[in-house]
C-alpha positions, 0 to 999 in steps of 0.5 A: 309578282303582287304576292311576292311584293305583298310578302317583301312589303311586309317583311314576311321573309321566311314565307317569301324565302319559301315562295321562292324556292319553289320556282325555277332558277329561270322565273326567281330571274324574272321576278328579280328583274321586275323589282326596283334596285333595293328590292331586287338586292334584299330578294337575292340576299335572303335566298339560298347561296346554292339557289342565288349562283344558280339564279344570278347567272339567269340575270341581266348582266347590268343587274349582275353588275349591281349585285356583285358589287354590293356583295362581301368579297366573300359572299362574290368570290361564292356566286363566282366559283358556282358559276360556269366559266362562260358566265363568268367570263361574259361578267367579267367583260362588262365589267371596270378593270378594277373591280374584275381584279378585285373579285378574280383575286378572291375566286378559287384558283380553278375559276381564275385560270378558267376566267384568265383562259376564256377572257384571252380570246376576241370578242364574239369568237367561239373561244370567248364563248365556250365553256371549259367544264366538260367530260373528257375520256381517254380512248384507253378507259373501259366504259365502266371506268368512263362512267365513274368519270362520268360521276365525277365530273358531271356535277361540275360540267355544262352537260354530260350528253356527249363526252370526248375522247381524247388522246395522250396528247389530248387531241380530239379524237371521238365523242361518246354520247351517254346514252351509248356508254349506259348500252354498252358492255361495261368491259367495251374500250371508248376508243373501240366504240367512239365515233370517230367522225368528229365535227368540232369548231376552231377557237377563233371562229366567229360566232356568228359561224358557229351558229350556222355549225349548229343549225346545220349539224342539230347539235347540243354542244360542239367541242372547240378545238385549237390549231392542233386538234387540242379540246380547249372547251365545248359550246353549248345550244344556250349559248347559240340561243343567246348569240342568235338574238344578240345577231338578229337585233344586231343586224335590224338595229343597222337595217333601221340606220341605228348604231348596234347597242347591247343594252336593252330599250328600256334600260338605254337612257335618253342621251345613249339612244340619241348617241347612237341614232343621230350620227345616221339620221345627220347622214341620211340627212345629208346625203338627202340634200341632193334630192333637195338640189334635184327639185331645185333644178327642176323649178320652172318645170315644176312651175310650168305644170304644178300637176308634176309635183302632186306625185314625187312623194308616190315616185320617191316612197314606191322606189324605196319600198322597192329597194327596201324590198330587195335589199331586205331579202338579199341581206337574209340570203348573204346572213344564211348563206345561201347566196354568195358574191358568185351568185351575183348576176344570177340574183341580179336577172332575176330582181331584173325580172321581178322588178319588170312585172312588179313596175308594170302592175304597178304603172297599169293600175297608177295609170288607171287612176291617175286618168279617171281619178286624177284627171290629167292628160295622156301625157302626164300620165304616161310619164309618172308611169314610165317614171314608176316603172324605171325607180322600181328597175333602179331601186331593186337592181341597188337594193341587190347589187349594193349589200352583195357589193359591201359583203364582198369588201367586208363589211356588214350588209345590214348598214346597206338597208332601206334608209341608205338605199332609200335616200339613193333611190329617191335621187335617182327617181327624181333625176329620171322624172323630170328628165322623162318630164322636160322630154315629153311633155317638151317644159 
């Protein structure tokens, strides 16, 4: 980075040019989008047109915003048609009406019916994500007819790996992996040698399904299909990679109470990361009220032995990192399938039981201290263990029951996470606390 500074710094262009092209489409990306705004347009201007389509789809897609729009209809119309569809298409999504009309009225003909195609389709389902630029083969054609296909077309597809075969109806009928057809007796007909057992996607799948296809099966690519079987497109692992982490995030972002940004943190102002924080810390902090109103209750007692109040805060955090605990582990297990609403009361005996050990460790070892350290009497110290014991019981069966409980309605899961379970269970501690509290200790 400081030698390609250096070298922009002083305006040795035809060096910085040389330097760039001997690296990656990947690393010029990464090196664009370390540099300032105008840096960043002069850079993309002196490289290659070949090299810069190639670099510009590795971008950020605020950072590709910003360099389309500074470019000539020409010059844009260039790095779009160089483009693959799917990349195209995420662009476009991003990007004002007006400005996407005016770029898809000066792109080829092919890419505008490709882009036109893919923009049709939902948001986050397979057919807003897969590419058209593909290999397919007719089950008629020799293998050494295939493979001059192959040649033809390869150039301008996402992959070559794995080619479909397809009928006169183009229904999907088999693949034929590269690899078999370079082995194969070139006068061998594809639809004699295909294999036949094809595993494909529909194009209103959610994309966070097709993931799971893919982690599943260990494949490449994946051909996506309409309702008749028709090959519409194919998606390829670098778009899971990318859906991946755009669900992982998606998912931590509602487990930690934050409304889900696209954007990343350093590129969200101020004012867009509060938009998107306050709405759950103003609910949390409503719905926080009823401990307040508990404890408010509770004030002779309070008054009558202050000792009591030195342990809400051990009660109230050791409930919610139980519930947190739980909850954390079941919203994995319902994104990965491997549990389900059938497997309800089986998830909850065991958080039952698991939380029956873990509240006795506990209460022994709270005991313990609370006498030899603490010093207070027998009976205190029975109730903040009794009390520990039932928040981590209650805080593990709502951090269970909750998230399967919202799955099954519809929603997300992840918004169940530790904060809203934390706020429950905290009520819940309190109200089992000084009822334990009024009844043995008799305040």
């Amino acid at each position: 980075m400081e030698e390609i500074i250096e070298l922009l710094e002083t305006k040795q262009y035809t060096s910085l040019r040389q330097k760039l092209t001997d690296l990656n489409d990947a690393d010029i990306a990464a090196v664009l989008e370390e540099l300032q705004k105008e840096d960043m347009l002069k850079v993309f201007r002196i490289l290659p047109k070949d090299t810069a389509a190639d670099v510009f789809s590795y971008l950020e897609v605020d950072n590709q915003q910003t360099i389309i729009t500074s470019l000539s209809d020409s010059d844009a119309a260039g790095i779009i048609n160089n483009m693959m569809a799917d990349d195209a298409t995420d662009l476009f999504e991003e990007m004002p009406a007006n400005i996407v009309k005016k770029l898809l009225a000066n792109v080829s003909p092919e890419a505008r019916r490709d882009i036109n195609h893919l923009l049709k389709y939902p948001e986050e389902s397979a057919g807003s994500i897969m590419t058209v630029e593909y290999v397919d083969l007719k089950e008629n054609l020799t293998v050494a007819q295939s493979l001059e296909r192959i040649r033809k077309l390869g150039i301008d597809s996402e992959t070559i790996n794995v080619c479909y075969v397809l009928d006169a109806g183009r229904h999907l009928v088999g693949t034929a992996a590269l690899r078999y057809l370079l082995l194969s007796d070139p006068d061998a007909i594809i639809g004699e040698i295909m294999h036949e057992n094809v595993i494909s996607v529909n194009t209103l799948m959610d994309q966070e399904d097709v993931a799971r296809q893919f982690q599943k099966y260990d494949f490449t690519s994946m051909p996506v299909v309409d309702n008749e079987n028709r090959l519409v497109g194919i998606i390829t692992v670098d778009d899971i990679m990318d859906i991946l982490e755009e669900e992982a995030t998606e998912d931590i972002e509602k487990m930690a109470a934050i409304v889900p940004s696209d954007k990343p943190y350093m590129k969200t102002g101020v004012l867009e990361t509060w938009k998107k924080r306050i709405p759950w810390l103003l609910l949390l902090m409503v719905s926080a009220t009823f401990t307040g109103k508990i404890i408010e209750s509770f004030e002779e007692a309070l008054g009558a032995l202050p000792i009591l109040t030195a342990f809400i805060p051990m009660l109230m955090d050791t409930g919610g990192n139980a519930g947190g605990q739980a909850s954390a582990t079941i919203i994995r297990g319902l994104s990965l399938e491997e549990i389900g609403f059938k497997d309800l009361f089986k998830v909850v005996w065991k958080e039952f039981r698991v939380a029956i050990v873990c509240g006795a460790t506990l209460a022994a070892a709270n005991f313990v201290k609370l006498l030899v350290i603490d010093r207070v009497t027998i009976w205190v110290a029975a109730v903040v263990c009794m009390t520990l014991v039932a928040a981590v019981v209650i805080a593990k069966f709502i951090g269970c029951l909750l998230p399967m409980l919202v799955k099954r309605i519809g929603f997300d899961p992840a918004v169940t996470a530790s904060p809203f379970i934390t706020t429950i269970v905290d009520a819940l501690s309190l109200l089992i606390y000084f009822s334990f509290a009024t009844s043995i200790l008799g305040i």
